[in-house]
TISE-398010 format. One line per 3 residues: number of its first residue (from 0); for each residue z negated, y, x of C-alpha. Coordinates in steps of 0.02 Angstrom, whole numbers. Layout:
NUM> Z,Y,X; ... .
This chain:
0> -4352,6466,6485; -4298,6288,6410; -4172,6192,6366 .
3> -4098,6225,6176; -3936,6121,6188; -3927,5942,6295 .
6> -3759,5863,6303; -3738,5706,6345; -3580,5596,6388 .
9> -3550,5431,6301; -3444,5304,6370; -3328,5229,6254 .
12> -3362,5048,6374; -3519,5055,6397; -3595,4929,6504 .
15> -3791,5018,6499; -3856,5157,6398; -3974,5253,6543 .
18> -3905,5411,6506; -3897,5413,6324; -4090,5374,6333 .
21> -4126,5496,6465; -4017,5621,6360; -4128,5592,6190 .
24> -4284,5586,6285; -4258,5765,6370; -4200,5829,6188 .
27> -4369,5772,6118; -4469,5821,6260; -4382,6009,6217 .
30> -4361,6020,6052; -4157,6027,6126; -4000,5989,6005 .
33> -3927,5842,6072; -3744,5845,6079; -3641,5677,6124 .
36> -3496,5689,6190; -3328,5561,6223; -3144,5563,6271 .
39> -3020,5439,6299; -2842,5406,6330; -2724,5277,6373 .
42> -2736,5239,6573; -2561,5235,6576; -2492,5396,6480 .
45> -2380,5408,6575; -2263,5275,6549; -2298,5306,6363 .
48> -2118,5393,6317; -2027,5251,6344; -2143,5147,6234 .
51> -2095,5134,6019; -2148,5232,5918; -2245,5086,5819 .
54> -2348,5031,5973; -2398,5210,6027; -2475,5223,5838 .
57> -2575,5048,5860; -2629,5078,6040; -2708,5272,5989 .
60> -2766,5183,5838; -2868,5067,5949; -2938,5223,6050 .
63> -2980,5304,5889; -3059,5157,5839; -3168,5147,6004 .
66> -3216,5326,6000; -3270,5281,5814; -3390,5130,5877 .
69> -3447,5255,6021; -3510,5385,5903; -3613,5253,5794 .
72> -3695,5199,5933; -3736,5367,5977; -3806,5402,5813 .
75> -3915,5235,5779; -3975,5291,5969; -4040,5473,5897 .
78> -4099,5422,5723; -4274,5489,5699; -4301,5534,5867 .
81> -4198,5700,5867; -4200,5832,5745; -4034,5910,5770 .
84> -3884,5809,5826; -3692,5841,5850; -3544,5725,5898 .
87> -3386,5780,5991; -3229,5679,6030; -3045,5693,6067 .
90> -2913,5560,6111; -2862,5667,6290; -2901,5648,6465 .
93> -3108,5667,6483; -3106,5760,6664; -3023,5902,6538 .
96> -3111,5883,6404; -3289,5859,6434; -3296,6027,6562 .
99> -3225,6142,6436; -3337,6067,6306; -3493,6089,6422 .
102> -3502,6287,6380; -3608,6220,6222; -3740,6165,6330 .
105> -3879,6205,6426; -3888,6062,6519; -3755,5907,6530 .
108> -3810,5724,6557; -3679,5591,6636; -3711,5420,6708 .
111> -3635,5364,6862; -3446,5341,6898; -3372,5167,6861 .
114> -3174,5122,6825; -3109,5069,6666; -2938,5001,6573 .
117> -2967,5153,6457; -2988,5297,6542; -3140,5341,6473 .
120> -3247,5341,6627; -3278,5534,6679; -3279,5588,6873 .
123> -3446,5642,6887; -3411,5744,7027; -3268,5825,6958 .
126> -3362,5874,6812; -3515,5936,6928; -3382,6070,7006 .
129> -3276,6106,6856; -3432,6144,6725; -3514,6282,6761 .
132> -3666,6178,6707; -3805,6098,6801; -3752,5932,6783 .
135> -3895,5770,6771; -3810,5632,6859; -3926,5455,6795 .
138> -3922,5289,6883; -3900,5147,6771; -4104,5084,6821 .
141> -4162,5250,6727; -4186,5270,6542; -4315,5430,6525 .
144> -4352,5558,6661; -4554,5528,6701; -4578,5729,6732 .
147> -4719,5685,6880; -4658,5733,7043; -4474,5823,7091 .
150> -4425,5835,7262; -4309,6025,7286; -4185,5956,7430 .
153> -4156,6166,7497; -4031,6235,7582; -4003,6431,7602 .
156> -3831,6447,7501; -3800,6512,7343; -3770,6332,7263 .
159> -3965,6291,7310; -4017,6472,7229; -3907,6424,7062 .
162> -3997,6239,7059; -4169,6285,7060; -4129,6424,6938 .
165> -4046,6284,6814; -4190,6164,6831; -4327,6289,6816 .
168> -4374,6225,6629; -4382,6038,6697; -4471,6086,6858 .
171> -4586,6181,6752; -4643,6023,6661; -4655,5923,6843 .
174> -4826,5894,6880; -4781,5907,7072; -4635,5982,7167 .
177> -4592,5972,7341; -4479,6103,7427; -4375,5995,7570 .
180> -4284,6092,7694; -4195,5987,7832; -4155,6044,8019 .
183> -4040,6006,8152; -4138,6076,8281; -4335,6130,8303 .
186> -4274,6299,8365; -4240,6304,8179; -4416,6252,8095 .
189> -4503,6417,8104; -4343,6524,8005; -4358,6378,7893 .
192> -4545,6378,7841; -4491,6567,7814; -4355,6530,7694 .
195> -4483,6405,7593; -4595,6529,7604; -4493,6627,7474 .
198> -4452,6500,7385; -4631,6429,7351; -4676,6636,7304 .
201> -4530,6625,7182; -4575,6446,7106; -4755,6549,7078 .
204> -4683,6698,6995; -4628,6550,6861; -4796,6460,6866 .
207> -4741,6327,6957; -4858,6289,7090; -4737,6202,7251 .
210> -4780,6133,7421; -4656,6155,7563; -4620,6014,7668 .
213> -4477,6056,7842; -4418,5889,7939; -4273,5862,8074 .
216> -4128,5773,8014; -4116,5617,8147; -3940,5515,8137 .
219> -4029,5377,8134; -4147,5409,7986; -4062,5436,7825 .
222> -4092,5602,7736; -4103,5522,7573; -4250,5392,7625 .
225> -4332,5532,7712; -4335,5632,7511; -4424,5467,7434 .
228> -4560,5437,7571; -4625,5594,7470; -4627,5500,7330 .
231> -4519,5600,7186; -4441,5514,7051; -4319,5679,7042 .
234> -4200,5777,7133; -4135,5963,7135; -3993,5994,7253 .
237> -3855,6125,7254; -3679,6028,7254; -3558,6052,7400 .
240> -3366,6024,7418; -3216,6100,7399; -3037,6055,7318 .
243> -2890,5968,7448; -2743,5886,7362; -2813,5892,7177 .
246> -2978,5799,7231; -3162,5854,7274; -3205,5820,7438 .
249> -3383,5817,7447; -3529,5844,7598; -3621,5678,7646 .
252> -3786,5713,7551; -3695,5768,7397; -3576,5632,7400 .
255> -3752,5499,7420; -3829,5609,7277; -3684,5566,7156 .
258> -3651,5357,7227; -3825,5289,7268; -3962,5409,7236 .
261> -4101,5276,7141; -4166,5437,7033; -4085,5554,6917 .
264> -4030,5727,7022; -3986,5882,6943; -3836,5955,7039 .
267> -3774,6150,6998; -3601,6212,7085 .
C-alpha cells in the first residue's frame, strides 16, 4: 500500500511554502506523482454584473496572470526532485474546485487557513469533509514530514477506522507509533485498552509494530499537550463535524487539529 498520486494545493498569495515542500518531499519519499493544484476568483463576484465589460476582462486577466506566476513557482519547486509532475487550475471558487479535483489523488496536502483579497485561500476544513480524501493539513513551521514517531489520536467511530486505513503507507514508514485513546471516566480505561488492543493486532497484520497508550481527559490539561508529551512529530485523527447553515461545525479537538496543531495531522472524514 503507498501513495501513487500526492496533490498538493498552491496558494496563489503565498506568504510560506511548508506545504509545497512537505508535498514534494512525500512524492520523493514514494515515488508519488505530484499534482499542484490552484483556484481563484474575484472576492467579490458578486457585485461583478454591474461592473463593464472592459474591467471584468482586466481584473480575470490579473487572476489568470496570478494563477500563471503560481504554477512557475510550483514547477521551479519540483524541478529534479520529482519524476512525474502535473498542474491544475481554474479561475472559480477553490472550496469547489479543489474537492472535486481531489478524486486524482491518493492523498491531498493543504496548509493552514488564512484570508485573502483574492479568494484563493481554501477552507481547510471544508475541504477535509467535502473530499473524500485523507487530507494533510501543514503548519507554516513544517517543510518535510521527519517519518520518526506518529501519535494515532483513537476514537471508536468509523472516521478513526477510515484514518488509520488512509495513513497506513505513512505510518508504515514511522519508525514509532503511539495509539492514544482518551477517557472521560476510569470506569472507561479497561474497554479502552480492549479497543487498542485491536487496533495494535491490526497495525501488526500491516507490519507496523504500535504501542498503546489510555489517559483521562482532565479540563484542565489540554488534550493536545497531553499527544506531544509523547513526543510525535505526527498526527492521525478521524475528523468530526457536521453541516448547520452552509458551514462545518467542528468538535473541539478537530477544530485545534486544523487552527493550532504545531505538526502536520492527517485528517479522513
Amino acid at each position: 500500500m503507498t501513495f501513487s498520486t500526492i496533490m498538493v494545493y498552491v496558494d496563489v498569495e503565498a506568504f510560506d511554502n511548508s506545504s509545497l515542500g512537505v508535498a514534494v518531499d512525500l512524492a520523493e519519499k514514494f515515488d508519488a506523482k505530484l499534482i499542484g493544484i490552484s483556484a481563484a476568483s474575484l472576492a467579490w463576484t458578486y457585485y461583478a454584473e454591474g461592473l463593464p465589460r472592459e474591467l471584468l476582462e482586466q481584473l480575470n486577466a490579473d487572476v489568470a496572470k496570478r494563477l500563471a506566476d503560481t504554477e512557475q513557482r510550483f514547477r521551479c519547486a519540483v524541478t529534479k526532485r520529482v519524476r512525474r509532475l502535473e498542474w491544475r487550475s481554474a479561475i472559480t471558487a477553490p472550496e469547489s474546485y479543489v474537492p472535486h479535483q481531489s478524486r486524482a489523488a491518493d492523498l491531498v496536502v493543504v496548509g493552514r487557513n488564512r484570508d485573502g483579497l483574492i479568494r484563493s485561500p481554501l477552507d481547510v476544513g471544508d475541504l477535509v469533509m467535502r473530499a473524500g480524501r485523507p487530507i494533510l493539513v501543514v503548519p507554516p513551521t513544517v517543510d518535510k514530514v521527519a517519518l520518526k514517531s506518529a501519535v494515532v489520536a483513537w476514537k471508536d467511530t468509523r472516521e478513526a477506522r477510515r484514518a488509520v486505513n488512509d495513513a497506513l503507507p505513512l505510518l508504515k514508514k514511522m519508525k514509532d507509533v503511539i495509539v492514544v485513546e482518551m477517557i472521560d471516566d476510569e470506569s472507561d480505561r479497561g474497554a479502552a485498552h480492549a479497543r487498542l488492543t485491536d487496533v495494535i493486532a491490526w497495525f501488526g497484520t500491516h507490519g507496523i509494530s504500535a504501542l498503546s497508550r489510555v489517559f483521562r481527559f482532565a479540563e484542565s490539561r489540554d488534550p493536545m499537550e497531553r499527544l506531544w508529551e509523547y513526543g510525535a512529530d505526527f498526527i492521525v485523527a478521524g475528523a468530526y463535524g457536521h453541516t448547520q447553515t452552509r458551514e462545518w461545525v467542528f468538535g473541539g479537538f478537530t477544530r485545534d487539529l486544523l487552527r493550532r496543531c504545531p505538526h502536520c495531522a492527517l485528517l479522513s472524514h
